[in-house]
N, C-alpha and C positions, 0 to 999 in steps of 0.2 A: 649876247647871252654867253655864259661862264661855258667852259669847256666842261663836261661831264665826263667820269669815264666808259659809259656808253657811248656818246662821241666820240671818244679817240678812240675807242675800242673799233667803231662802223662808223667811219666818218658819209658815208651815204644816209642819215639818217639825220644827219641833221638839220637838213632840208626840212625836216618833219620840223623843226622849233622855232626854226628862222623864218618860216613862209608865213606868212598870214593868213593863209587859205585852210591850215590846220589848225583847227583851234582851240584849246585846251580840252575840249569833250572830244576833240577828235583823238587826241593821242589817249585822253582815257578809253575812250570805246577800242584803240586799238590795242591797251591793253585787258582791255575783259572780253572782245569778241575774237575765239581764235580762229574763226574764218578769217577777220577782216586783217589779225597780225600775220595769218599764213599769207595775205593778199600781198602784203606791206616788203615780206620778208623772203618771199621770194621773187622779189621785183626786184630785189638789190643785188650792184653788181659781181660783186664776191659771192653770191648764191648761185646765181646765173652761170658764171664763169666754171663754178664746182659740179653744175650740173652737167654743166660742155663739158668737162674734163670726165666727169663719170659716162655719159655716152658714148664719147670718145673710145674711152678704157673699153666699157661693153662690147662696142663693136670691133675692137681688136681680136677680143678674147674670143668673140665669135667667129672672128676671120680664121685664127688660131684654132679655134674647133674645130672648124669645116677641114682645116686643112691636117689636121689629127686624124677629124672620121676620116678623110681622102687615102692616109697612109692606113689607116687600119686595118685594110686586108695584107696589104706588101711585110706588115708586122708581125699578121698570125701567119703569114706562109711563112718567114724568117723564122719565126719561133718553130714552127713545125721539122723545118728543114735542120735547123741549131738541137733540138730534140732527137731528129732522126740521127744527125753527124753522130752524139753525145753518144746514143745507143749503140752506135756500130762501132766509135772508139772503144767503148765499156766491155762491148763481146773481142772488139780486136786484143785489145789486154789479154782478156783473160784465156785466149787463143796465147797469144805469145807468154805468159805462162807456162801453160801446156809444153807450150814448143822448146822451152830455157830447160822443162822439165825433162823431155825428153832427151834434148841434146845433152845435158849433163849426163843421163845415163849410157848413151851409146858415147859420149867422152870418156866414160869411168871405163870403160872397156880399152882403153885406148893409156890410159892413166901407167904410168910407170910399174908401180906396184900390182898392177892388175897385170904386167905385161911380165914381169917379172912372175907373180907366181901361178900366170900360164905357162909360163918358161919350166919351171920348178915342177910342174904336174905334166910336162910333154916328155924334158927326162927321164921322171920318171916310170912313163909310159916307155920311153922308149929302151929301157931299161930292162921293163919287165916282159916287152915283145922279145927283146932280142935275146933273153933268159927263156922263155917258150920256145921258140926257135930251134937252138940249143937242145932245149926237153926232147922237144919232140922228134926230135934228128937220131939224139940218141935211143931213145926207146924203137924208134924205126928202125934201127940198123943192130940193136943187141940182138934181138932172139934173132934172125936168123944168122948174121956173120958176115953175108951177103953182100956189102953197099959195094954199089954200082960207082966206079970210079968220075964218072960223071954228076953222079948224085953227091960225091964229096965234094966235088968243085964249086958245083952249082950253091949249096950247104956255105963252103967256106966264104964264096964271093959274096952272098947274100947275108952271113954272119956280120962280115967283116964289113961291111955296108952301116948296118943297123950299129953295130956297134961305132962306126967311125962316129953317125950322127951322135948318138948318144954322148962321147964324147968330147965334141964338138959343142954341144946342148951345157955338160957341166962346163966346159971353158966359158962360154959365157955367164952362166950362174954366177961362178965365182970372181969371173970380171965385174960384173955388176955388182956384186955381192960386196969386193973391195972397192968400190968405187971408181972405177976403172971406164964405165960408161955414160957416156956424156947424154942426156937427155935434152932436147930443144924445145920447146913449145911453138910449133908454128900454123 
């Protein structure tokens, strides 16, 4: 018998044209009764083989599940724990923030210019004490005429104090002022 291209297509089938045991009602009936072609058609070895391989496949993928559901708690504790870290990084952030915020303010106090026109407001604090001082020395000692030769000493050394700082205080201003002071960062 001639090669068909359903024969070379399912060379298992050709048994069906060459046997004498099927007989031309037989392959008709197998084509009009689709019981008897699903009988025919999955008795051939490439159907067979496709069904091993698909069973095969299933029972992998089932192995494969089993052993998915088996990590599925170790998964949601992981995510739990990876959720908790993520949480605590998120608040640790926004703490060190806080903290960068901070420390730049108690830096600004420490900051050149900051130190400098503390310097600038202590002079002239001490400027203006050691000008009261002064005031007050003399308004104590005019009306009566009185000062106690002790009381000048005490007066001058205590003057002469106040005023060294004070100008001790502008020497540096004007050091720094010309550039004269070396700042470091450390």
């Amino acid at each position: 018998m001639a090669a068909t291209p359903l024969m070379t297509e399912f060379p298992e089938l050709s048994h069906l044209t060459s046997n004498p045991v099927y007989s031309r009602t037989d392959l008709e009936d197998l084509l009009n009764d689709p019981a008897y072609f699903q009988a025919i058609f999955h008795s051939t070895a490439c159907v067979r083989s496709l069904y091993q391989s698909q069973t095969e496949l299933g029972l992998a993928n089932e192995e494969i599940a089993r052993g998915n559901i088996s990590l599925q708690d170790q998964l949601y504790q992981l995510r739990s724990e990876t959720q908790d870290a993520f949480d605590e990084a998120k608040l640790l952030e926004t703490r060190w923030k806080e903290v960068e915020r901070e420390q730049r303010e108690v830096y600004q106090r420490f900051s050149p210019q900051f130190l400098l026109l503390r310097l600038r407001h202590a002079t002239t604090d001490q400027d203006n004490d050691s000008e009261a001082l002064a005031s007050s020395f003399i308004q104590a000692s005019s009306p009566s005429g009185s000062g106690d030769a002790s009381d000048v000493d005490d007066f001058v050394k205590e003057f002469r104090e106040r005023r060294k700082r004070y100008h001790k205080r502008v020497m540096w201003g004007d050091r720094w002022a010309a550039g004269q002071v070396v700042w470091r960062d450390e």
